[in-house]
C-alpha positions in Angstrom: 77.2 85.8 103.5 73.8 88.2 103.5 70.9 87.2 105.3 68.1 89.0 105.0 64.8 87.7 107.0 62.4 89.3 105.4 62.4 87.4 101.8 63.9 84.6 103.4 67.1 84.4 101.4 70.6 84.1 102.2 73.6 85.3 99.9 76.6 83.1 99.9 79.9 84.3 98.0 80.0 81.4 96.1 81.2 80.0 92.9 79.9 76.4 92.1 76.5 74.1 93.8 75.1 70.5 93.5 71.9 69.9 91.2 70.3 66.9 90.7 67.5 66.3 87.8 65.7 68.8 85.7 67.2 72.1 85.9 66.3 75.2 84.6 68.7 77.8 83.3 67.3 81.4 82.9 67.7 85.0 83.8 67.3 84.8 88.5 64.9 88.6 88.1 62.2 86.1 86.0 62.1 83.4 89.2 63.4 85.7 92.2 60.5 88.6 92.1 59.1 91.9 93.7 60.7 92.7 97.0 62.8 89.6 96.8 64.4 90.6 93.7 65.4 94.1 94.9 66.5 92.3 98.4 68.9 90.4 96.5 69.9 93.2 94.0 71.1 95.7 96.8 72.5 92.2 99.0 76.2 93.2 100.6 78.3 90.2 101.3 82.5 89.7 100.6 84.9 87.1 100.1 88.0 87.2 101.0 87.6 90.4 102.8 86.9 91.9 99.3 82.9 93.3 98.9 81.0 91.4 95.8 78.8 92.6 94.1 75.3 90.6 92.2 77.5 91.1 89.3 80.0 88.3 89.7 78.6 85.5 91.0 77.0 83.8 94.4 74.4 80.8 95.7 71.1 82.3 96.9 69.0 80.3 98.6 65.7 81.8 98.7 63.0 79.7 100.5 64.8 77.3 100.3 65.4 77.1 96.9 69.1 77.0 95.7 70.2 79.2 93.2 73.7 79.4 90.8 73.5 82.9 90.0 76.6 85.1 87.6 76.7 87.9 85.4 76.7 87.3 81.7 79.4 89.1 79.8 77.5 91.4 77.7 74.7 92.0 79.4 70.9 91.4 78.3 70.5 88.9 75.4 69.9 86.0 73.9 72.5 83.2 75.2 73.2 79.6 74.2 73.0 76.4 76.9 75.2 74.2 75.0 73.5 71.4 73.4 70.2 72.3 75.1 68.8 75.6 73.5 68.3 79.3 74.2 67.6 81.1 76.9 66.9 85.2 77.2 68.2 87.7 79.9 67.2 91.1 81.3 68.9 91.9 84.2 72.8 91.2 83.0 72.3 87.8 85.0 72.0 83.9 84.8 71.0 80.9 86.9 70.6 77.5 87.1 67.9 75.9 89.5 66.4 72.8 90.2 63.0 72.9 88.5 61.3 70.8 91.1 62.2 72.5 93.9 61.5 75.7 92.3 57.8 74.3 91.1 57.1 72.7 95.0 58.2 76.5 96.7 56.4 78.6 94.0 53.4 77.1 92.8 52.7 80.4 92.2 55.2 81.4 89.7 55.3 80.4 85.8 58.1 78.7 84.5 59.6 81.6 82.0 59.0 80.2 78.4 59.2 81.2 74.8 63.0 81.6 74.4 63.6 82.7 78.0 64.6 79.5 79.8 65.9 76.5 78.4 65.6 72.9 80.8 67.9 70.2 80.9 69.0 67.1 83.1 72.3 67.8 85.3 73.5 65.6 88.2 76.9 66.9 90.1 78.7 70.3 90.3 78.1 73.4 88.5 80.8 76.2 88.4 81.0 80.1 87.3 84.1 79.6 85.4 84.9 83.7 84.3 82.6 86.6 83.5 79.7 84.6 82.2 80.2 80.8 82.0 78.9 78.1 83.4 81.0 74.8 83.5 79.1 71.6 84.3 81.8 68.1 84.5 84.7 69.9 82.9 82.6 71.4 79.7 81.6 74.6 79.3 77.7 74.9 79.7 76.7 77.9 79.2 79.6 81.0 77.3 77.9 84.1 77.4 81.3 85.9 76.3 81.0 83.8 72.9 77.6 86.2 72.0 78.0 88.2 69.0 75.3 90.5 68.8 75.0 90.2 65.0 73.6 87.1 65.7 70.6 88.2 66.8 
């Protein structure tokens, strides 16, 4: 675990959260911002007395606002929620967050549209199941190692 005070976040080495309703699933840097995003970006923490990096996968909570965060398996792109549309990615990463719990601690902060977040209803466990996939009741939810660039 990595706390650090002054963004008000706290890093857990963690593979799988609870979400309940609307969710949102887009790249963390276009919802986790400024200083917070670096914060997070140079975060230390370990499991299993082995150091992680951002680049696998952990549950921010940022005030007070849970986060699923893992890499994607290519990098920057264009990925696929299954059955739910498109989403886009610049910083390598992906997460799912409750959109109304996102929307009451940043009032601030617009929801990332036009291709770069996709919405949809989950209720019960989300896991980072390998580099870049998302697994939401026993079906993968997101497979960012299925991306072909030629698709694009």
């Amino acid at each position: 675990m990595h706390i650090n005070a002054n963004s008000q976040m706290i890093v857990y080495a963690m593979q799988e959260a609870e979400f309940q309703g609307e969710c949102l699933v887009t790249d963390p840097c276009y919802l986790i911002r400024d200083n917070a995003w670096s914060d997070l970006c140079n975060a230390e923490f370990s499991r299993e007395g082995r150091q992680l990096e951002l680049s696998e996968q952990c549950v921010v909570l940022y005030r007070g606002v849970k986060f699923l965060i893992s890499s994607t398996a290519w990098g920057d792109g264009s990925y696929s929620v299954i059955g739910a549309g498109q989403f886009g990615v610049d910083s390598g990463s992906m997460c799912i967050v409750e959109l109304a719990s996102f929307t009451n601690a940043f009032p601030e902060h617009d929801i990332p549209e036009n291709g770069l977040s996709t919405q949809l209803e989950l209720n019960g466990k989300v896991r980072v199941v390998g580099m870049g996939k998302f697994e939401y009741e026993g079906s993968i939810l997101v497979d960012t190692s299925a991306y072909d660039e030629e698709e694009e």
